[in-house]
C-alpha positions as CSV (number, residue, x, y, z in Angstrom):
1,X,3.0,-29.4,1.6
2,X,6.4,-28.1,2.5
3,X,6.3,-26.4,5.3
4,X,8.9,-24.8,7.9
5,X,9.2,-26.1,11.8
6,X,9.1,-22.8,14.2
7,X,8.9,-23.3,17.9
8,X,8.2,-26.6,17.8
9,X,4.6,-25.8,15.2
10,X,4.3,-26.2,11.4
11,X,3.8,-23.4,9.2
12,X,3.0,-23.1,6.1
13,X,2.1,-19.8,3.9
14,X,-1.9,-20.3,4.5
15,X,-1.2,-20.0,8.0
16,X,0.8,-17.4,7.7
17,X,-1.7,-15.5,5.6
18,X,-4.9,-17.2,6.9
19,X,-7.6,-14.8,7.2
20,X,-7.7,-15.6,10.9
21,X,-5.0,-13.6,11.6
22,X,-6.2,-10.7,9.8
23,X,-6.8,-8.5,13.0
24,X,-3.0,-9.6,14.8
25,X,-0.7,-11.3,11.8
26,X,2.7,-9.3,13.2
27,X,2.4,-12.7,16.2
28,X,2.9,-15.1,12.9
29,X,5.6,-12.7,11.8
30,X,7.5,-12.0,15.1
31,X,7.2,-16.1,15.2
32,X,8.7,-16.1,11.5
33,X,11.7,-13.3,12.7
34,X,12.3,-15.6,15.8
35,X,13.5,-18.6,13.7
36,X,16.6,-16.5,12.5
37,X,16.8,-17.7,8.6
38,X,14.6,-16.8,6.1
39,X,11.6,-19.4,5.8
40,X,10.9,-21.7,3.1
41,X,7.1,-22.4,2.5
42,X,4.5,-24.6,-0.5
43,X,3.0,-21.8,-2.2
44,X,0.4,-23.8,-5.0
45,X,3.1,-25.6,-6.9
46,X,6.2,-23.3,-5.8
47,X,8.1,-23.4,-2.9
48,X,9.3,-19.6,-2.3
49,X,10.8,-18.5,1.0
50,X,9.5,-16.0,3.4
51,X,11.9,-13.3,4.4
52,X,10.5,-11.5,7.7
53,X,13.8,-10.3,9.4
54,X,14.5,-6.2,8.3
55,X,17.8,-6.9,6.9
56,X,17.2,-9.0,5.0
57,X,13.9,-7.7,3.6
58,X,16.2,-4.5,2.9
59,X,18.6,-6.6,0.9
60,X,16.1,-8.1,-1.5
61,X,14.5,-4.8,-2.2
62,X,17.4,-3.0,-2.8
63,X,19.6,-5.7,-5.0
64,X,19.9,-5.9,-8.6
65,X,20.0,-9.6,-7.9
66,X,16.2,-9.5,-7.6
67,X,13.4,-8.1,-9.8
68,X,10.2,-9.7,-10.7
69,X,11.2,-11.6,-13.6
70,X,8.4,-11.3,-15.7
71,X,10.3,-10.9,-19.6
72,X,11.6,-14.5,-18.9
73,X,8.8,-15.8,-17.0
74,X,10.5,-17.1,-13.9
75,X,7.9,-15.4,-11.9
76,X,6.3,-17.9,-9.4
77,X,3.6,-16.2,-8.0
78,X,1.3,-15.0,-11.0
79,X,-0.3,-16.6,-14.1
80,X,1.9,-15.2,-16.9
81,X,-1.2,-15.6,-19.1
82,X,-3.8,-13.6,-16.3
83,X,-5.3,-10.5,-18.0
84,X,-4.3,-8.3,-14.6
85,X,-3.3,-4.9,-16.1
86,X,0.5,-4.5,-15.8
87,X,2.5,-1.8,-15.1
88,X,6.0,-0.3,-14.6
89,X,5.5,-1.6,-10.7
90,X,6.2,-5.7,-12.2
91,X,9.0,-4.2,-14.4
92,X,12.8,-4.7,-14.2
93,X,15.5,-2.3,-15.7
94,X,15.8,-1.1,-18.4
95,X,12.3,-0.9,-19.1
96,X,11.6,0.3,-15.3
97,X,13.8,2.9,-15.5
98,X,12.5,4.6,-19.0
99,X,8.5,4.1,-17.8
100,X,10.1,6.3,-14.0
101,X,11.8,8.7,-15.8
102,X,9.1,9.5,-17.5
103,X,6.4,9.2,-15.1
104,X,8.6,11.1,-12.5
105,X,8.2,14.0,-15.2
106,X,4.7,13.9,-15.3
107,X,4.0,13.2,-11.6
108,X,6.0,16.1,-10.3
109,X,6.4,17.2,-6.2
110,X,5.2,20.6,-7.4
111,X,2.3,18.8,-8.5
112,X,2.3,17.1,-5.0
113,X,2.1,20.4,-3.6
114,X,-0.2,22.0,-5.4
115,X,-3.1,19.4,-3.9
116,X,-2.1,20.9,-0.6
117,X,-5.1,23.4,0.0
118,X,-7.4,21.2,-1.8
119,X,-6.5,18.6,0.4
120,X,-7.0,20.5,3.6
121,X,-10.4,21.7,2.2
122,X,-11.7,18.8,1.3
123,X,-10.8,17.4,4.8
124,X,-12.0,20.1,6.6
125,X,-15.3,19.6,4.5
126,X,-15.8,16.0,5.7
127,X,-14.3,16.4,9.2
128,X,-17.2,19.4,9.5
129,X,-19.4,17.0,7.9
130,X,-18.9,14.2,10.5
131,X,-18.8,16.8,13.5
132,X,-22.6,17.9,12.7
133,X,-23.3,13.9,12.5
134,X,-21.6,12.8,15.8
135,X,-19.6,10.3,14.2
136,X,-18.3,8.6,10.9
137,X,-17.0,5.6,9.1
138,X,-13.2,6.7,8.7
139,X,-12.9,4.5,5.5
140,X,-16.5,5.4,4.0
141,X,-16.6,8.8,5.1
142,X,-12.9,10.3,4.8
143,X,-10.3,8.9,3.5
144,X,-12.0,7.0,0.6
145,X,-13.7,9.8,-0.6
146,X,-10.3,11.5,-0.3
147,X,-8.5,9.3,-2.1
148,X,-11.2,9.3,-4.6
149,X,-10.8,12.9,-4.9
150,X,-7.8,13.1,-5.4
151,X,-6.3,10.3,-7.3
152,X,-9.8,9.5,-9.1
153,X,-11.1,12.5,-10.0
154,X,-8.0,15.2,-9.6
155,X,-5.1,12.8,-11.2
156,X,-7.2,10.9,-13.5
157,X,-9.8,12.6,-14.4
158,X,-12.6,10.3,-13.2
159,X,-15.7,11.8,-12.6
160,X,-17.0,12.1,-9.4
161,X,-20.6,9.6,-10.5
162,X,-18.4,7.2,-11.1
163,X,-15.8,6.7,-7.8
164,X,-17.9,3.6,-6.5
165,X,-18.0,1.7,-9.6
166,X,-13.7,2.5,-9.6
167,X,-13.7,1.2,-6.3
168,X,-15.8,-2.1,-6.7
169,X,-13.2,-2.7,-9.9
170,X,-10.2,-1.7,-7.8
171,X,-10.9,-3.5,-4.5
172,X,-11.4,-6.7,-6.9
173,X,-8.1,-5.9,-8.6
174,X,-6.4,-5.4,-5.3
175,X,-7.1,-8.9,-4.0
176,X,-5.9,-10.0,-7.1
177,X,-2.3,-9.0,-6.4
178,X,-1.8,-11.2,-3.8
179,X,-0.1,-14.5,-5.7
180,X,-2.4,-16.7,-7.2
181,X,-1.2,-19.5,-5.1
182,X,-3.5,-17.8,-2.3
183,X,-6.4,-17.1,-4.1
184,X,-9.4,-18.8,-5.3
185,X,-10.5,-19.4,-8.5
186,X,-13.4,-17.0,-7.7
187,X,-11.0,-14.6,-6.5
188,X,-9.3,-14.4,-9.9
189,X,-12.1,-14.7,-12.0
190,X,-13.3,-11.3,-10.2
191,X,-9.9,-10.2,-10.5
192,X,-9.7,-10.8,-14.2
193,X,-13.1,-9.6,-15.3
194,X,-12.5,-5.8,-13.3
195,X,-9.2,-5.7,-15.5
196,X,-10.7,-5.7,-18.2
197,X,-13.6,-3.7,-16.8
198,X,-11.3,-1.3,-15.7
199,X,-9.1,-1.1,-18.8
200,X,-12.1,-0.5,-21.2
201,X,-12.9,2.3,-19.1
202,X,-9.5,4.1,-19.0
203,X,-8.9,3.5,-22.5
204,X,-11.4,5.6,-23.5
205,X,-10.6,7.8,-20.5
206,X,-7.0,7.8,-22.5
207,X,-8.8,9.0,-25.5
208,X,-10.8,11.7,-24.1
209,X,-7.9,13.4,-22.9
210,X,-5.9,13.3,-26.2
211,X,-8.5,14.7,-28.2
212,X,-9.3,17.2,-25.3
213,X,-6.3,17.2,-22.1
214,X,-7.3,18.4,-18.9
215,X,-5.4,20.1,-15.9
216,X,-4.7,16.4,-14.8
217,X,-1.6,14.0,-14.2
218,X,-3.9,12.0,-17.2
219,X,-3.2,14.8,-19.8
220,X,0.5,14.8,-18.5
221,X,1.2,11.5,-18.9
222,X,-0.5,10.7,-22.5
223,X,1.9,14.3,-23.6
224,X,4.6,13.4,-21.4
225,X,8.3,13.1,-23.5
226,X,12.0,13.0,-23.0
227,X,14.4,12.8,-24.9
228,X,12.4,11.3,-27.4
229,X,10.5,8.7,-25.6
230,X,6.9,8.8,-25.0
231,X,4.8,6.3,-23.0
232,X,2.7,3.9,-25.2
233,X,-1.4,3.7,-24.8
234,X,-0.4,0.5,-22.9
235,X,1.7,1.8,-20.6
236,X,-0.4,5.0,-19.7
237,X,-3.1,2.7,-18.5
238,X,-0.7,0.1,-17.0
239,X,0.6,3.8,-14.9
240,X,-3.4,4.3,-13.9
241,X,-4.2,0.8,-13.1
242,X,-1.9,1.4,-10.7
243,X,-2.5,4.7,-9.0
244,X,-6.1,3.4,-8.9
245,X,-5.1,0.3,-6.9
246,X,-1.8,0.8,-5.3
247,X,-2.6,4.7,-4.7
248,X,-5.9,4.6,-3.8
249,X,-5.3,1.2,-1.3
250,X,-2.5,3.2,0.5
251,X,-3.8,6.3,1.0
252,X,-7.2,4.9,2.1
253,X,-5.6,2.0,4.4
254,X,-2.6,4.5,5.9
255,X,-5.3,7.3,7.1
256,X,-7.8,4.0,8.4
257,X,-5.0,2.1,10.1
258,X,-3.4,5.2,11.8
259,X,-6.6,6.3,13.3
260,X,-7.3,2.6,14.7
261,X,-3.5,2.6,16.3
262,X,-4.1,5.8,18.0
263,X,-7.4,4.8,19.4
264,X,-5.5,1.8,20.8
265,X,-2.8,3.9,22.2
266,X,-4.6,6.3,24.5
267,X,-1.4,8.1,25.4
268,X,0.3,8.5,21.5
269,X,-3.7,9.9,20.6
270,X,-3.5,12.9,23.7
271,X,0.3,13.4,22.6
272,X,-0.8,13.6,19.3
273,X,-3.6,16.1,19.8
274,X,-1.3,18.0,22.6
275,X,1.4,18.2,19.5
276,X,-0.1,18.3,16.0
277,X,3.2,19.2,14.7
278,X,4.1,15.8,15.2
279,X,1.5,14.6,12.7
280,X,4.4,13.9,10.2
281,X,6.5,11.8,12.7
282,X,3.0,10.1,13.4
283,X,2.4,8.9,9.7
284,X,5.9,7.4,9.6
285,X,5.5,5.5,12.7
286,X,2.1,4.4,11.5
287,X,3.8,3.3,8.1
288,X,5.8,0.8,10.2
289,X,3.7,-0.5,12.9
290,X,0.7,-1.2,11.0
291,X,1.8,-0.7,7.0
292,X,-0.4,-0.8,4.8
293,X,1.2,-2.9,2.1
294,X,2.5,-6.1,4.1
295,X,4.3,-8.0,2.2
296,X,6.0,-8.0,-1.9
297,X,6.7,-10.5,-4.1
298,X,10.1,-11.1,-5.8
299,X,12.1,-13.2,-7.9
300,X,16.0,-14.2,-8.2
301,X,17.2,-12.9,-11.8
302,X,20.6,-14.5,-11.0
303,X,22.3,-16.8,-8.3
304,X,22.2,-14.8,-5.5
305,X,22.4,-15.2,-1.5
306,X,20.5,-13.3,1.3
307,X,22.5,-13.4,4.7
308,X,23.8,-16.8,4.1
309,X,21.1,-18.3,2.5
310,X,22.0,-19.3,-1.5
311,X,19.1,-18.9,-3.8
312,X,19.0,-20.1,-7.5
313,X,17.3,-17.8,-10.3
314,X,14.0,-18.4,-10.3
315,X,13.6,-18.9,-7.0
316,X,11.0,-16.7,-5.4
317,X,10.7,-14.6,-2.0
318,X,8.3,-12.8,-0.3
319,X,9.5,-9.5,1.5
320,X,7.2,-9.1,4.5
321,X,7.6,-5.1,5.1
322,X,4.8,-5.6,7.5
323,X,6.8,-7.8,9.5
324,X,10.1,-5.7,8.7
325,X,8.7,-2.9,10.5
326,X,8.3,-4.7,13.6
327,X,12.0,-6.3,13.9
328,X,13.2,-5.7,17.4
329,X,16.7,-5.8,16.0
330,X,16.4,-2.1,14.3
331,X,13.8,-0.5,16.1
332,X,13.6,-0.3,19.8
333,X,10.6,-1.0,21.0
334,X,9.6,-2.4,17.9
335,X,6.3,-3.8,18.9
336,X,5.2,0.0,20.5
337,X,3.5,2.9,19.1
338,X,6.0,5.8,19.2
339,X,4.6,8.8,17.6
340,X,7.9,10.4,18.6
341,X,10.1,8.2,16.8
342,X,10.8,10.1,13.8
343,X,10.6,13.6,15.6
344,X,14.2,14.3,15.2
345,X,14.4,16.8,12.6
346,X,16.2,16.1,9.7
347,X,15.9,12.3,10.6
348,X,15.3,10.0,7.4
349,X,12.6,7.4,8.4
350,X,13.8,3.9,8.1
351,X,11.1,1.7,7.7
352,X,10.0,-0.4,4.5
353,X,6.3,1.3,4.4
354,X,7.4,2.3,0.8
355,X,9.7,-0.5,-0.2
356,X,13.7,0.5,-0.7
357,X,15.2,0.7,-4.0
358,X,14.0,0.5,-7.8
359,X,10.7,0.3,-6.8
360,X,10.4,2.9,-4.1
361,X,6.3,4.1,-3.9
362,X,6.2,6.9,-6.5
363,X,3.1,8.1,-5.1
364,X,4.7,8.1,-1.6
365,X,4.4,12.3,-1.3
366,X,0.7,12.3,-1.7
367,X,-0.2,9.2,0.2
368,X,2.1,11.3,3.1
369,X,0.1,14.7,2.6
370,X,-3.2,13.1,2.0
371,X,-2.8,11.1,5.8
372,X,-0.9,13.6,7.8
373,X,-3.4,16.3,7.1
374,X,-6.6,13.7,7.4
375,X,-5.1,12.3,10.2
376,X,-4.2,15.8,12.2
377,X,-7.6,17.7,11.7
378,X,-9.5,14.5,12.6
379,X,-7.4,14.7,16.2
380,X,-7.2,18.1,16.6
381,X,-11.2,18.7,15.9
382,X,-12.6,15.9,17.5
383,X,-11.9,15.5,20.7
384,X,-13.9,13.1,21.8
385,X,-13.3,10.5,19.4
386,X,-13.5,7.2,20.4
387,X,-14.2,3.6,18.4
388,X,-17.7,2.4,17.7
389,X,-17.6,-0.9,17.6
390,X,-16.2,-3.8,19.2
391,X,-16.0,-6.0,15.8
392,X,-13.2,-4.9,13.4
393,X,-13.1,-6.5,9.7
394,X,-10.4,-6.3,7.1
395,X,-10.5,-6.2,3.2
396,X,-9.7,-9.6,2.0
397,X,-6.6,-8.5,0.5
398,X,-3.2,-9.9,1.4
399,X,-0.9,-7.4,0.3
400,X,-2.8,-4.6,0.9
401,X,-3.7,-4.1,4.8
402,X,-6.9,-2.0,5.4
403,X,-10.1,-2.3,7.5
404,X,-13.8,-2.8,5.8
405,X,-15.2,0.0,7.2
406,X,-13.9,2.6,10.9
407,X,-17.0,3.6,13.0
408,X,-15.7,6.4,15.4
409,X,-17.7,8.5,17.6
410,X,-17.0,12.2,18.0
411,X,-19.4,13.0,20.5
412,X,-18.8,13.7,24.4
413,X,-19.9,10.6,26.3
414,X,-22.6,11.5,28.9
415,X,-22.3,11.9,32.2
């Protein structure tokens, strides 16, 4: 296996992304920034490089140079024949930019908005709910079933009986964007057969709504048109696959790794509850100390070099935002909590949380609302929360960074 010599160790991408690492990986990646050049590593039968330094994690994302090369199969990281639902997210231009335009009609910010009180009433619901208990699972207890709410049942139209089959499907799905060359082959036989689970299920969610739309980003999308282009049945369930998996994975994953980094940073937490108003600040320092989407894949559509490495087409990199976000270079402090870091009003956050360029997070306004306002009203009514357990676990996706389960306490301890 090819592998790349750091500090005097071998590493290789199972290292990297061994699940040993799964509570601490930003000590592999700070490892990976250290050696200065991008890092070439085995991946199955590919060797693809490891980019781990901000810059030039910011280059790949933002150049036309790289895409994911899927139309002419250069793509080293999936099976080109795996029944994975696909979407607008593994598109390059032109067809990216039609399936945006159009989905950018249908998923509107007024739309965003308009969640706003439900949001802060469904919160307030389950934050009163965990109050009477003395305690909670944050992933169980609030921000899935906010997520669920909200992208399930109030984008798609998914009825409320069915969010924990959706979930089983999407969790398997989820693991099954990390590249095949670090799964098993149970991992994507589980990831195949909730495709097509999942796909049989939204096609005749699909037809529901044509014969009968709905106040719901579904109805929007299947009547969505400009200038004469409409979205094919394909690609309106290629659109859903992915705000069940992407959107649901972030949202769920910012809320559950933000309240874990405040509970380690005693002093960012009391700030926090002393300021709410810096709740918004909070959620973009969250999205870069602890992301919850790690890492991307990409591919070279054309000769191409990053810093002054040269790169053939074809050749594939992964962009590890998680590791981005850390970079000592860019942010001082890099490796610290600062709550107050994008305080400054008017300030644009720089971080890679939601990629850079083409394929910037569409759902990036919700996944902001849904957190900050979680997130706040969790601090601000509970005042004595505090973790639950000494044993943390993670989902056994890759890409996707997010804890198992969040037991917090919220009552005083006793004296």
């Amino acid at each position: 296996m090819t592998t790349a010599e750091i500090d005097g160790d071998r590493v290789d991408a199972h290292d990297v992304f061994d699940t040993a690492h799964r509570i601490d990986p930003y000590s592999r990646y700070r490892r990976l920034r250290e050696a200065a050049v991008p890092t070439p590593v085995r991946l199955g039968d590919a060797e693809v490089t490891l980019m781990s330094r901000f810059s030039d994690c910011a280059a790949v994302l933002q150049s036309q140079a790289w895409g994911h090369g899927n139309v002419d199969r250069l793509s080293p990281f999936w099976d080109q024949q795996a029944s994975l639902p696909g979407s607008f997210i593994r598109m390059d231009p032109p067809d990216h930019r039609r399936l945006r335009t159009l989905v950018n009609k249908a998923f509107s910010a007024r739309m965003v908005a308009d969640l706003a009180p439900m949001i802060t009433s469904l919160v307030d619901t389950l934050v009163d709910r965990a109050l009477a208990a003395g305690g909670l699972d944050v992933i169980r207890d609030l921000s899935a079933p906010l997520a669920q709410a909200m992208v399930g049942q109030r984008l798609l139209g998914v009825p409320a009986s069915d969010a924990e089959l959706l979930r089983s499907w999407e969790l398997a799905i989820a693991r099954g964007t990390d590249p095949d060359g670090l799964l098993s082959a149970e991992d994507i036989a589980r990831r195949n057969d909730a495709g097509a689970n999942v796909v049989a299920y939204l096609q005749d969610l699909v037809a529901r709504r044509k014969a009968d739309p709905q106040d719901d980003l579904l109805s929007r999308l299947v009547a969505v048109e400009e200038s004469g282009e409409v979205l094919t049945a394909a690609e309106v369930l290629g659109i859903c696959v992915l705000l069940l998996v992407a959107g649901m994975e972030t949202s769920i994953n910012l809320v559950g790794n933000g309240i874990l980094a405040l509970l380690a940073h005693p002093d960012q937490l009391a700030l926090l509850r002393a300021r709410p108003e810096l709740a918004p600040s909070a959620v973009e320092e969250i999205l870069r100390y602890d992301t919850p989407t790690q890492f991307t894949m990409r591919v070279a559509l054309t000769d191409t070099t990053v810093g002054e490495r040269r790169f053939r087409r074809g050749d594939g990199a992964i962009v590890l935002m998680g590791s981005a976000g850390r970079d000592t270079d860019v942010f001082d402090g890099g490796e610290r909590l600062d709550i107050t870091r994008y305080a400054e009003p008017g300030r644009s956050p720089r971080h890679l949380g939601f990629s850079l360029g083409l394929h910037y997070c569409l759902g990036a306004p919700l996944a902001r609302l849904e957190a900050t306002t979680a997130i706040r009203t969790l601090v601000e009514r509970a005042p004595a929360l505090s973790l639950a357990t000494d044993e943390l676990s993670y989902q056994p996706s890759l890409i996707h960074r997010g804890l198992s389960s969040l037991p917090v306490d919220l009552s005083p301890a006793a004296a």
